[in-house]
LOTORTOR-41991 format. One record per residue (C-alpha): z, x, y; residue number from 1; residue in three letters. Coordinates in Angstrom, 2 decimals, padded with zeros to 5 digits. Layout:
+---------+---------+---------+-----+------+
:      pz :      px :      py :  nr : rest :
+---------+---------+---------+-----+------+
:       Z :       X :       Y : NUM :  ALA :
...
+---------+---------+---------+-----+------+
***
This chain:
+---------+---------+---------+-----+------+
:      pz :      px :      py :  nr : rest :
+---------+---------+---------+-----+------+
:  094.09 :  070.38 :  060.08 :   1 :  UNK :
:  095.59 :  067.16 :  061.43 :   2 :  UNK :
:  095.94 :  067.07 :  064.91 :   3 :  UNK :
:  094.16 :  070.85 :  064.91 :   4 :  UNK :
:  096.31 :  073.65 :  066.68 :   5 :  UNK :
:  095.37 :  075.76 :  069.71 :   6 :  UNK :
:  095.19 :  079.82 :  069.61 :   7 :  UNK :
:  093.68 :  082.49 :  071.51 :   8 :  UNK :
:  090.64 :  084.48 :  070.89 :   9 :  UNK :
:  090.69 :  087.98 :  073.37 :  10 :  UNK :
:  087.17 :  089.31 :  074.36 :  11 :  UNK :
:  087.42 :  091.74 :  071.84 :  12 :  UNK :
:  087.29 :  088.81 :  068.90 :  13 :  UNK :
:  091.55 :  089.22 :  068.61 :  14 :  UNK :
:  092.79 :  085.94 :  067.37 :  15 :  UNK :
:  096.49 :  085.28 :  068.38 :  16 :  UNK :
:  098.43 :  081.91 :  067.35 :  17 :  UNK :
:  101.08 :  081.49 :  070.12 :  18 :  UNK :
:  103.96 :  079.40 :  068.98 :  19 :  UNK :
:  105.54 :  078.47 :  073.05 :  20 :  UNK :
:  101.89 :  077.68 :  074.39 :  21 :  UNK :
:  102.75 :  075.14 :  077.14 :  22 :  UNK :
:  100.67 :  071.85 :  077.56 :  23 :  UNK :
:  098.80 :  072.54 :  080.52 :  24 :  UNK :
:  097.07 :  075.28 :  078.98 :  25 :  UNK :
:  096.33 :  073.23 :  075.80 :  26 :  UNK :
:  092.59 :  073.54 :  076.47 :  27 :  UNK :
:  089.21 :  074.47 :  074.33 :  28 :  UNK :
:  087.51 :  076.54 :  076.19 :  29 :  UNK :
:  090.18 :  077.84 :  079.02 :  30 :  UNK :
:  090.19 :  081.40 :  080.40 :  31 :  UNK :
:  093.34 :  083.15 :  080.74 :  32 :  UNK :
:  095.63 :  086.38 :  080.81 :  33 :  UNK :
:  098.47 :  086.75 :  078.82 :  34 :  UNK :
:  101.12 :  089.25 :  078.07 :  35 :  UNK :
:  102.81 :  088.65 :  074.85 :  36 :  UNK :
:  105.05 :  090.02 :  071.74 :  37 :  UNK :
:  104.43 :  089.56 :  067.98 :  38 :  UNK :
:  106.47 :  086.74 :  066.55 :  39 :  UNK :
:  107.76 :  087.08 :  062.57 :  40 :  UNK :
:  107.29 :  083.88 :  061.75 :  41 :  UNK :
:  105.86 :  081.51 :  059.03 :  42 :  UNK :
:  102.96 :  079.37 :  060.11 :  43 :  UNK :
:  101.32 :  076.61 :  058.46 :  44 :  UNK :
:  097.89 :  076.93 :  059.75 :  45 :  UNK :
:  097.00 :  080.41 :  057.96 :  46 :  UNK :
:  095.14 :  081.86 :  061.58 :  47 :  UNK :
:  096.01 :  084.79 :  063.95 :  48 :  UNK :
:  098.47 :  086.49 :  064.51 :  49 :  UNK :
:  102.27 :  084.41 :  065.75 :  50 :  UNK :
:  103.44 :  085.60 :  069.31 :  51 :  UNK :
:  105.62 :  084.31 :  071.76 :  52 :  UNK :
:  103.96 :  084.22 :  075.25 :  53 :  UNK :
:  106.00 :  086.28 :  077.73 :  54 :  UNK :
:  103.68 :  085.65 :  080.49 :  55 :  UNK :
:  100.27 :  083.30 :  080.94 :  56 :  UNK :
:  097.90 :  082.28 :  083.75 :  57 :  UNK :
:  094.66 :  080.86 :  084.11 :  58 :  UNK :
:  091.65 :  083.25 :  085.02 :  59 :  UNK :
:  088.61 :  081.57 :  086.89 :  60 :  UNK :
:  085.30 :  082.89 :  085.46 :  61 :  UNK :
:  084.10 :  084.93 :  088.45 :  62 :  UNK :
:  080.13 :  083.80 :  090.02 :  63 :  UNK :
:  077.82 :  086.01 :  088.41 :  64 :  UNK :
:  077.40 :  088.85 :  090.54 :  65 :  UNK :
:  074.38 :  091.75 :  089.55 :  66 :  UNK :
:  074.26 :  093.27 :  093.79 :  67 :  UNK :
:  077.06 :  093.14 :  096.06 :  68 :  UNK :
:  077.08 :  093.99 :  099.25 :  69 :  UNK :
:  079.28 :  094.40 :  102.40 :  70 :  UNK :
:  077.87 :  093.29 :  105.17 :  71 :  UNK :
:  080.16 :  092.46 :  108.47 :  72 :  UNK :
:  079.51 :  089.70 :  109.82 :  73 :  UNK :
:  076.83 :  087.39 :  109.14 :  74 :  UNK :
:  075.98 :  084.95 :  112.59 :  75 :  UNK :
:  076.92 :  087.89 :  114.74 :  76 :  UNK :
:  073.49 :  089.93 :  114.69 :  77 :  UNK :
:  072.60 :  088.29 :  118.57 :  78 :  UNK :
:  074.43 :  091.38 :  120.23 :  79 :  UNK :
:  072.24 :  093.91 :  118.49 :  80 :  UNK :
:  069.03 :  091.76 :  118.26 :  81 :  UNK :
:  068.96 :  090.68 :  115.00 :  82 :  UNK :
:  068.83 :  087.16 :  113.56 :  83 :  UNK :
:  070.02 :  085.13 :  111.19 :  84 :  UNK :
:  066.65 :  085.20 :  109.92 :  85 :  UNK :
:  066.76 :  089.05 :  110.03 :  86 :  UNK :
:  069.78 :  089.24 :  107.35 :  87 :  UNK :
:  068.60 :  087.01 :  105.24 :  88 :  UNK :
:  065.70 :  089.53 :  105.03 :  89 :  UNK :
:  067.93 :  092.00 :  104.32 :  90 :  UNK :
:  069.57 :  090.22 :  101.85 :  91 :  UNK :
:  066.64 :  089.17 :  099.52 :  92 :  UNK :
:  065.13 :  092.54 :  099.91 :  93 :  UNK :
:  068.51 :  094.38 :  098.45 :  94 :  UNK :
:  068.30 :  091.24 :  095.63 :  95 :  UNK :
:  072.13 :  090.46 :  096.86 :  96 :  UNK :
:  074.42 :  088.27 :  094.62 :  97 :  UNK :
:  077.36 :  088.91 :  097.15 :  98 :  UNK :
:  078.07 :  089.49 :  100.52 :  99 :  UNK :
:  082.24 :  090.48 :  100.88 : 100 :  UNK :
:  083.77 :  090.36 :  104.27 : 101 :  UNK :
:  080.90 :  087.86 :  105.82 : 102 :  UNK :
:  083.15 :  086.64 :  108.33 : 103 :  UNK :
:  085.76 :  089.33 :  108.75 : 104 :  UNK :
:  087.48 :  087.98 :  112.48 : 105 :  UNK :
:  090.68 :  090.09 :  113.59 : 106 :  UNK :
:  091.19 :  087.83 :  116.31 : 107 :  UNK :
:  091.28 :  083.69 :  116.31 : 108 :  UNK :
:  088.03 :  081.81 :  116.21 : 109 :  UNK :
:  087.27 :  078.78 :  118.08 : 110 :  UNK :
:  085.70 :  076.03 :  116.71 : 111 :  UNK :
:  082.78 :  075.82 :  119.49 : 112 :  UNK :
:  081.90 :  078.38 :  121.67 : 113 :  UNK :
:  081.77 :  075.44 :  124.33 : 114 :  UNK :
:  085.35 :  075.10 :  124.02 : 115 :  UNK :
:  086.54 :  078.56 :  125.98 : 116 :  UNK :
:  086.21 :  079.33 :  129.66 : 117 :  UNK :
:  082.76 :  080.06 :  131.04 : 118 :  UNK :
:  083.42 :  083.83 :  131.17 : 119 :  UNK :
:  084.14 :  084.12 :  127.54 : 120 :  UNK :
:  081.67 :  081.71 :  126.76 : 121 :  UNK :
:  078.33 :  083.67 :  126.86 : 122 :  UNK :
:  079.66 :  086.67 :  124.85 : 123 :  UNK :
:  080.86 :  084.59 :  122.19 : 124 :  UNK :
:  077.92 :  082.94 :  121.54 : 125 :  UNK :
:  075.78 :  086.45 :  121.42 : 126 :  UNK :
:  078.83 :  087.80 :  118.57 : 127 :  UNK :
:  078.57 :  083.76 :  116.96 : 128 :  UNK :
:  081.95 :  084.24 :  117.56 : 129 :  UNK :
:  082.91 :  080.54 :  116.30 : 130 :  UNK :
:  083.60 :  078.32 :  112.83 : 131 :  UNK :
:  080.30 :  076.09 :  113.76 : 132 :  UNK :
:  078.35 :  078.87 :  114.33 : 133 :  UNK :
:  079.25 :  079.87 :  110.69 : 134 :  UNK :
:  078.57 :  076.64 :  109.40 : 135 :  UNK :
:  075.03 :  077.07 :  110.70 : 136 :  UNK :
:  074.55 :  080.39 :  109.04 : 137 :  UNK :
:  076.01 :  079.67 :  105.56 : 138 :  UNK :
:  073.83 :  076.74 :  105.44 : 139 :  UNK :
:  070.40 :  078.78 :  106.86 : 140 :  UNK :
:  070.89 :  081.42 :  103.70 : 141 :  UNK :
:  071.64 :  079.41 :  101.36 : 142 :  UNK :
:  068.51 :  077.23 :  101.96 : 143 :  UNK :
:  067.38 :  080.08 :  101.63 : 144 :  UNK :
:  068.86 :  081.91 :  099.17 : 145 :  UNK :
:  070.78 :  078.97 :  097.17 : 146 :  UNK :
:  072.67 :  081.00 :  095.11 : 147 :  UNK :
:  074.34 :  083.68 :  096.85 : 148 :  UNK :
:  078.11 :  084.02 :  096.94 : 149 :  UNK :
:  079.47 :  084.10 :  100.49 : 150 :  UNK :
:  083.14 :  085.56 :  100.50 : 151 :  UNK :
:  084.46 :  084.97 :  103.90 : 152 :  UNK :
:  087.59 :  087.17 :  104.77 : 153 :  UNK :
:  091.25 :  087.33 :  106.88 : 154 :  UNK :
:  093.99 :  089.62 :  108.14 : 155 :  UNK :
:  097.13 :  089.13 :  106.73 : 156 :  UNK :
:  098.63 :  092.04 :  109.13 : 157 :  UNK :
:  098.13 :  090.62 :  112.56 : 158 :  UNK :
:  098.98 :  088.13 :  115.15 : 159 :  UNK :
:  097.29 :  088.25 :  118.40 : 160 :  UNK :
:  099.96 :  089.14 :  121.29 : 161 :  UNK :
:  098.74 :  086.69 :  124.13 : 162 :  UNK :
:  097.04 :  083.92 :  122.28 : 163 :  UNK :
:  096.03 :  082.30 :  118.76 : 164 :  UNK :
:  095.47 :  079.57 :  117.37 : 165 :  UNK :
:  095.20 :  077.30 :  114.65 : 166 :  UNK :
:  091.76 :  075.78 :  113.58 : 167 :  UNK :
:  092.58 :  072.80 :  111.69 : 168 :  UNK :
:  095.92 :  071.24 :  113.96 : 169 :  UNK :
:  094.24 :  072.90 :  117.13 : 170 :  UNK :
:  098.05 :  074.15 :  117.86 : 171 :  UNK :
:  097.70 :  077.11 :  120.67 : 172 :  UNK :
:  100.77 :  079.59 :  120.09 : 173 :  UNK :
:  100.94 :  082.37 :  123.22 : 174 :  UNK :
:  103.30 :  084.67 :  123.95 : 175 :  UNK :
:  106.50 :  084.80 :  123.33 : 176 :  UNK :
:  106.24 :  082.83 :  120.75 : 177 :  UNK :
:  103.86 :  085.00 :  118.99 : 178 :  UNK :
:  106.26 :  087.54 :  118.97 : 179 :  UNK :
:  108.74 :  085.05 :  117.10 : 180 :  UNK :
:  106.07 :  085.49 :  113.91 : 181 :  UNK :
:  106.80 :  089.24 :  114.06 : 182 :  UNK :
:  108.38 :  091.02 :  111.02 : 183 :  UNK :
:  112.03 :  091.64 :  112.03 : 184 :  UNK :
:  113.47 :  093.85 :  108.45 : 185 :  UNK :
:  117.08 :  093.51 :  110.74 : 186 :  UNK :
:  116.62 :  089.60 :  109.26 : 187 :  UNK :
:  117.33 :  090.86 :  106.21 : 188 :  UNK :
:  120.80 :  093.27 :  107.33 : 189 :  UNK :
:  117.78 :  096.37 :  106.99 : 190 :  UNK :
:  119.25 :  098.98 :  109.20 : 191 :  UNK :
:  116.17 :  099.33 :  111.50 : 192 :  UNK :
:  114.84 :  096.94 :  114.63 : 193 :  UNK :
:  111.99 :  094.85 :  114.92 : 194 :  UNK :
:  110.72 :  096.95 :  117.87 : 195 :  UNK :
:  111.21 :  100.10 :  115.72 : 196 :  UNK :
:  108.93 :  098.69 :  112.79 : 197 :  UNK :
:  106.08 :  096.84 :  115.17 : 198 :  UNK :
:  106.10 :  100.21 :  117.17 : 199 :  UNK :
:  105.33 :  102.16 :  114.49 : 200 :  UNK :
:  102.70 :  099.58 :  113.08 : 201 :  UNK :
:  101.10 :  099.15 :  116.20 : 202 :  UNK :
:  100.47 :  102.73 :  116.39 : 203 :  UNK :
:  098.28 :  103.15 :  113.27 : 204 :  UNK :
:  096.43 :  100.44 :  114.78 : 205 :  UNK :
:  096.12 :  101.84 :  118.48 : 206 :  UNK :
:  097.91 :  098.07 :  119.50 : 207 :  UNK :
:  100.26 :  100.64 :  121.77 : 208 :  UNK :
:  099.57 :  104.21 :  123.26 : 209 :  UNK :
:  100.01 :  106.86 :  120.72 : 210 :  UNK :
:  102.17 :  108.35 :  122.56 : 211 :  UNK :
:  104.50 :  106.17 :  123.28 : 212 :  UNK :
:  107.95 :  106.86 :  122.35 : 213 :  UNK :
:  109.46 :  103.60 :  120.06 : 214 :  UNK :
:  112.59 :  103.88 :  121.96 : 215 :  UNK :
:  110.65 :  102.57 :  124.74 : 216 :  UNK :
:  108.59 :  100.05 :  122.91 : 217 :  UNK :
:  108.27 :  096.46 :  124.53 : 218 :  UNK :
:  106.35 :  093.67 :  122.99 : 219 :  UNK :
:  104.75 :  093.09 :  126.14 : 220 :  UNK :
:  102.74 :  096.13 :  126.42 : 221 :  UNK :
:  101.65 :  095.66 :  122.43 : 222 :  UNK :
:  097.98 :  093.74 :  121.97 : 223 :  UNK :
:  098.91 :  092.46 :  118.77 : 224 :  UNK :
:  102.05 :  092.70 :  115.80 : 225 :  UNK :
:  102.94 :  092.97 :  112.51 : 226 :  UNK :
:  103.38 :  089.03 :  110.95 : 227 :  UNK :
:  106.11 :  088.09 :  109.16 : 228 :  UNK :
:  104.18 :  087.14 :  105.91 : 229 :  UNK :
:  107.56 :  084.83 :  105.35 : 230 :  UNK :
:  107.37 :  082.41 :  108.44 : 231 :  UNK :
:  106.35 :  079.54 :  107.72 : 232 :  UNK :
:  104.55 :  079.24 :  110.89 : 233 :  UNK :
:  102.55 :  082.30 :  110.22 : 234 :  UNK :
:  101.27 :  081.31 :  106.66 : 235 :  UNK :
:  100.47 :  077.91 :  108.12 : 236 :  UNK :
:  098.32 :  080.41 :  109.99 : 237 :  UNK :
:  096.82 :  082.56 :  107.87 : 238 :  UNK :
:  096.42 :  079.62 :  105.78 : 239 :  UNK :
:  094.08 :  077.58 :  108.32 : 240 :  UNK :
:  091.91 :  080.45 :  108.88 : 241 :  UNK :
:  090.97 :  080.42 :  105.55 : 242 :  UNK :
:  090.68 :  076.28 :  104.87 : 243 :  UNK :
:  088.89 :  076.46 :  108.12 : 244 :  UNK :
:  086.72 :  079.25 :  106.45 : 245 :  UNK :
:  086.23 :  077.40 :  103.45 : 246 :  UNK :
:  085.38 :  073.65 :  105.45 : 247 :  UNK :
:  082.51 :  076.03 :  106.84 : 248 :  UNK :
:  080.85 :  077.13 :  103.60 : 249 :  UNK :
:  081.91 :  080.35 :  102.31 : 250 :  UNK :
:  082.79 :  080.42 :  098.55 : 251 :  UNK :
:  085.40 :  083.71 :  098.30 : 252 :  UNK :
:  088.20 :  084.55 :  100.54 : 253 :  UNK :
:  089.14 :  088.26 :  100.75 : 254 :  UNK :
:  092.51 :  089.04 :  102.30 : 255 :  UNK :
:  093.32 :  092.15 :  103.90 : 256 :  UNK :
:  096.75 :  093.67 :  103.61 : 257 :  UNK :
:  098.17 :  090.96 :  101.66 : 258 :  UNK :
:  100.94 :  093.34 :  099.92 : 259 :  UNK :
:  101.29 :  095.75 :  103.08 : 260 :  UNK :
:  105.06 :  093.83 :  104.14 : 261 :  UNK :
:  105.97 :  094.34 :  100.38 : 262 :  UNK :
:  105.16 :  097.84 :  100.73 : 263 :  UNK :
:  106.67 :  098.48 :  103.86 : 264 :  UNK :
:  110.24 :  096.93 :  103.12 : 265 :  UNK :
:  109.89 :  098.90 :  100.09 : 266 :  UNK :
:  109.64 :  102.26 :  101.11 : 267 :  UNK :
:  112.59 :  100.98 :  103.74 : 268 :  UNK :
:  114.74 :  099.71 :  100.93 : 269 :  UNK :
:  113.30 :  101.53 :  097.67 : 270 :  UNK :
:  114.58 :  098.40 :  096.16 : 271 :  UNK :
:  112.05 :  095.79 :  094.60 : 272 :  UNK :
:  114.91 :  093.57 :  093.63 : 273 :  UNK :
:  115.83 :  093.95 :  097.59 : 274 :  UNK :
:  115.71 :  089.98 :  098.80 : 275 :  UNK :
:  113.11 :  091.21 :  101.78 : 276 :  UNK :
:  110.84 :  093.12 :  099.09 : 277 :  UNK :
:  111.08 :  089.87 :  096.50 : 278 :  UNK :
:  110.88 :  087.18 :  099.37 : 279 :  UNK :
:  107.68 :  088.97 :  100.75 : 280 :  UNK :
:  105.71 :  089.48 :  097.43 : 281 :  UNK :
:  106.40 :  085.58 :  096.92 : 282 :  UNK :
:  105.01 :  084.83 :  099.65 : 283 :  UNK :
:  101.88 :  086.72 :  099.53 : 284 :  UNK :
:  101.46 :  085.13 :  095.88 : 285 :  UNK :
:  102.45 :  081.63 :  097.43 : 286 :  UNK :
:  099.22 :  082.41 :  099.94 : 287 :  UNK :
:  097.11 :  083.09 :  097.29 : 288 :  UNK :
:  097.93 :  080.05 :  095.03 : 289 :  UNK :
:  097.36 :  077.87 :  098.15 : 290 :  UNK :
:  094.37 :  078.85 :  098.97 : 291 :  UNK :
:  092.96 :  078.26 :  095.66 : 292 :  UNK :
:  094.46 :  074.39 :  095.86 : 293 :  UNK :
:  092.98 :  074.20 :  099.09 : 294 :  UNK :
:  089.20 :  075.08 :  097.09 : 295 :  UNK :
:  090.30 :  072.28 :  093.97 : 296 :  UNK :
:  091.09 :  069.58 :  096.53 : 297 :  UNK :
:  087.72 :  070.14 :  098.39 : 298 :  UNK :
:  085.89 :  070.19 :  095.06 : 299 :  UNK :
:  085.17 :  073.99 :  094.56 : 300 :  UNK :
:  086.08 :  076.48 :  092.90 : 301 :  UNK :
:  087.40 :  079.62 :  095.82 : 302 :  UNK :
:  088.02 :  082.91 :  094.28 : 303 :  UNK :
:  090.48 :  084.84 :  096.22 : 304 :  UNK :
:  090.31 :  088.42 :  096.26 : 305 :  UNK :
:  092.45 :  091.58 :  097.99 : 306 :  UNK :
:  093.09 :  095.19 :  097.23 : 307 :  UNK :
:  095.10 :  095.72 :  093.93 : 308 :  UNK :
:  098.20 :  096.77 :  095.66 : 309 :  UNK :
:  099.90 :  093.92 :  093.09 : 310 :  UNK :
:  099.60 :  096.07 :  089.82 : 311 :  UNK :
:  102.33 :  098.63 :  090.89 : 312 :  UNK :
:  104.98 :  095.96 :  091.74 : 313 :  UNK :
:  107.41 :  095.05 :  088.83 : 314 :  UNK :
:  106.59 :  091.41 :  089.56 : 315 :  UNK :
:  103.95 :  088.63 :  087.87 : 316 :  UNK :
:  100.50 :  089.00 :  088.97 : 317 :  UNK :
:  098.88 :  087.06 :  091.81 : 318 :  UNK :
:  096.36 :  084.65 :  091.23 : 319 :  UNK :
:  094.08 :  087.27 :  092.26 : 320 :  UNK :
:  090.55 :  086.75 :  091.36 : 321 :  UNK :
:  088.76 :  090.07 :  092.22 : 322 :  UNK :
:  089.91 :  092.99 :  093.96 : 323 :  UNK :
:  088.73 :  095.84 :  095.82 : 324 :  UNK :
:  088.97 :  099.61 :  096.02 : 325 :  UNK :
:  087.25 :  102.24 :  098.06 : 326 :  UNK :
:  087.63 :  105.86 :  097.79 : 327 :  UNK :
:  090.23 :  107.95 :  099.69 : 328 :  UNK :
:  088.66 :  109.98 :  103.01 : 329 :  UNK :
:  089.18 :  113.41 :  101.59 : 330 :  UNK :
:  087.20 :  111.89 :  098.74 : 331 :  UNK :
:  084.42 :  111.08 :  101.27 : 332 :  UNK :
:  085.11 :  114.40 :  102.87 : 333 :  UNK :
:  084.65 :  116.67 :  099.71 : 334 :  UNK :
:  082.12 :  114.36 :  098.52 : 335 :  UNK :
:  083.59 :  114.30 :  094.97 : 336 :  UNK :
:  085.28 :  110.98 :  093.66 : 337 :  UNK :
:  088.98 :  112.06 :  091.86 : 338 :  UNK :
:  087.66 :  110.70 :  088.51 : 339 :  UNK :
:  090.68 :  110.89 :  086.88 : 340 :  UNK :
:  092.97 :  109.23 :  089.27 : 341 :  UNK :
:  089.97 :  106.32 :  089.66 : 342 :  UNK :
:  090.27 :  106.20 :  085.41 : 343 :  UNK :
:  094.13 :  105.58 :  085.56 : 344 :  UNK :
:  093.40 :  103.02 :  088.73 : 345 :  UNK :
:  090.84 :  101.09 :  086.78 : 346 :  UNK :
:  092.73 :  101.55 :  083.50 : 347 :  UNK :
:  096.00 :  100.21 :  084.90 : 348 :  UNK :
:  093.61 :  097.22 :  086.94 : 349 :  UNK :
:  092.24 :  096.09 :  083.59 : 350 :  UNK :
:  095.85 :  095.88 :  081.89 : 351 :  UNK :
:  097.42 :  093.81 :  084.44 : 352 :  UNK :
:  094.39 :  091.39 :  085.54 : 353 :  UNK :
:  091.71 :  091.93 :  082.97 : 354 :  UNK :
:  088.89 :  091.81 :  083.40 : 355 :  UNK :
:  088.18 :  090.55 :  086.75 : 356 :  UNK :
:  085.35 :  091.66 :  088.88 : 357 :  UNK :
:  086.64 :  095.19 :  090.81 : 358 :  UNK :
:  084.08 :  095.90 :  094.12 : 359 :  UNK :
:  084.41 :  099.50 :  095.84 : 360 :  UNK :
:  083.28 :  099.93 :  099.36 : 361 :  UNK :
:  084.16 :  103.03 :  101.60 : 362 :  UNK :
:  087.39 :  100.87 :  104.06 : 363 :  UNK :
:  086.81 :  101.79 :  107.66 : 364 :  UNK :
:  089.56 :  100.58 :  110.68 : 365 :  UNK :
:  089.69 :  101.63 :  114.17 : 366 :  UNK :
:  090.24 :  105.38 :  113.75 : 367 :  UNK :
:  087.93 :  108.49 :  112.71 : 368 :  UNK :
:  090.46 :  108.97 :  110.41 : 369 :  UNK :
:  089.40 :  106.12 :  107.89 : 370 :  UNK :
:  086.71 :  106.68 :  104.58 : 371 :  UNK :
:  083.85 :  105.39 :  107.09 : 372 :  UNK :
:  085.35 :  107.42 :  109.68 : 373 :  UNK :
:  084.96 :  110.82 :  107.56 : 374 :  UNK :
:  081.05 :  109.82 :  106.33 : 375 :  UNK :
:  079.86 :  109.28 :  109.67 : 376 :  UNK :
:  081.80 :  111.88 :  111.08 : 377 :  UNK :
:  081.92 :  115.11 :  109.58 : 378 :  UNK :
:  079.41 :  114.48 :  106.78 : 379 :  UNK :
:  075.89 :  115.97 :  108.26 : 380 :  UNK :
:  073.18 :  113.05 :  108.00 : 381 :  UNK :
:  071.84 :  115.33 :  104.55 : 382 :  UNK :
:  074.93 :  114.97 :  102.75 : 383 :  UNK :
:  075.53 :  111.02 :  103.83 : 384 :  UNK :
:  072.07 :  110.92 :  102.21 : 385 :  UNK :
:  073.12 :  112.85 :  099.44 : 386 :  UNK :
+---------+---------+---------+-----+------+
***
């Protein structure tokens, strides 16, 4: 017809005409997601179905990926005698496509190990505890192996207690001031303290004594806290580690936690609409959307991934690329997956992001009492072969 018309065709061959499509995704050939409802309407160009799009976003077309694999961290294989040269053995001889969490950091990395005092030096360069160091291994494996996916990763649930810092201004932030990027709920009028909620964070993560009790808590004695995922200062942050990340090669960014301060002033609240439980799920999303302009204006084309924490919020979807699951530790225990709990988690996954690419991995964290924890635990070395 004159001018022609735009509609959508699903993967299943579904041919939709929407009648609100907005201009900037008037393109042949674009990916997307969409959550519509049928329109009763008369249409002139005699194709599909009429809706009226509720919801749209774009949907990158993920790298091809046949073998993934987790392997944490590449560079870093010094301290237990391996080389660089050693996993990239590794990685042609499993045939791997991906490699998730391949420069997983909890703390801040410097940009040379040169940079830090001479007694830190040495040990940092075993670990290739630094961003050039990455750059040197990224570009090693994929002369070598030119079409792997590196997916480089970062903590959205902690901020160093003494020291961090940020990789692209070069801003050092100690104590106190890391403290100021701490989530306070009492910001919000939530009716518990800041040293109440870091207290009981730190102690899933062993950041204070176990059994310390919170009425005593003092940010001083903490290692690390719980960010404030809506301080500015801390997504300019988390936000660096990842460009920084990105400037070094990798072509994925996974983020841990992303959703855990939406879930947390949830369960405080039980109120999504709650300005803390809205204002923190924005943010996340706001994260996510950045990084991916961060990969346009360099010229490539990130994906972002996290776990799928998103698809039981009443909110739009993040911009979320892939995600990841891994099986619960009495799952690992009993050595029997919950199949029908994992069909209703993958069912619900597809209907809210499509079909993105979904990687499962058994999570560890510093505890026994993690996935990992259980299979090299309690499992005898027959049934982790099993």
């Amino acid at each position: 017809m004159e001018g022609g018309f735009y509609g959508i065709v699903t993967e299943k061959g579904g041919k939709y005409l929407p009648v609100n499509l907005k201009e900037e995704f008037k393109k042949d050939g674009l990916r997307i997601w969409f959550k519509a409802r049928p329109k009763k309407v008369a249409t002139i160009q005699m194709w599909g179905k009429p809706i009226e799009i509720l919801e749209i976003r774009k949907v990158k077309k993920f790298f091809k990926v046949k073998v993934a694999v987790l392997y944490e961290r590449i560079g870093d294989g010094k301290w237990i005698n391996r080389s660089v040269e050693d996993e990239i053995k590794i990685f042609k001889e499993t045939n791997a496509d991906f490699i998730l969490r391949a420069f997983w950091r909890w703390a801040s990395c410097p940009e040379k190990c040169e940079d830090l005092p001479e007694k830190m030096r040495e040990k940092f360069k075993i670990k290739g505890y630094s961003y050039s160091h990455l750059e040197k291994t990224i570009s090693k494996i994929k002369k070598e192996i030119p079409g792997i996916i590196i997916c480089g990763a970062i903590p959205a649930q902690i901020i160093q207690r003494k020291v961090v810092w940020n990789p692209q201004t070069k801003e050092i932030i100690r104590y106190p001031e890391t403290w100021d990027l701490a989530l306070d709920p009492s910001k919000w009028k939530i009716d518990m303290s800041k040293e109440e909620l870091q207290c009981r964070f730190a102690k899933t993560h062993f950041w204070v004594p176990q059994d310390l009790d919170c009425r005593d808590y003092n940010p001083e004695i903490a290692s690390a806290y719980f960010p404030d995922i809506t301080n500015k200062k801390f997504q300019e942050l988390l936000l660096s580690w990842a460009k920084r990340q990105i400037d070094a090669g990798v072509d994925a960014v996974w983020i841990d936690m992303l959703f855990r301060q939406v879930i947390m002033l949830y369960r405080i609240t039980r109120d999504f609409n709650h300005p803390a439980v809205k204002e923190s799920y924005e943010s996340a999303c706001k994260i996510v959307k950045k990084i991916h302009e961060y990969g346009e204006k360099k010229g490539k084309d990130i994906h972002v991934g996290s776990w799928p924490t998103a698809i039981y919020f009443p909110y739009p979807l993040p911009g979320l690329d892939f995600v990841t699951l891994s099986p619960s530790r009495r799952e690992v225990r009993e050595m029997k997956l919950d199949g029908k709990e994992w069909d209703k988690r993958l069912k619900l996954i597809r209907k809210k992001f499509g079909n993105i690419p979904i990687f499962a991995f058994i999570d560890w964290a510093g505890s026994t009492k993690t996935p990992l924890g259980e299979f090299s635990q309690v499992l005898t070395k027959e049934e982790q072969k099993e």
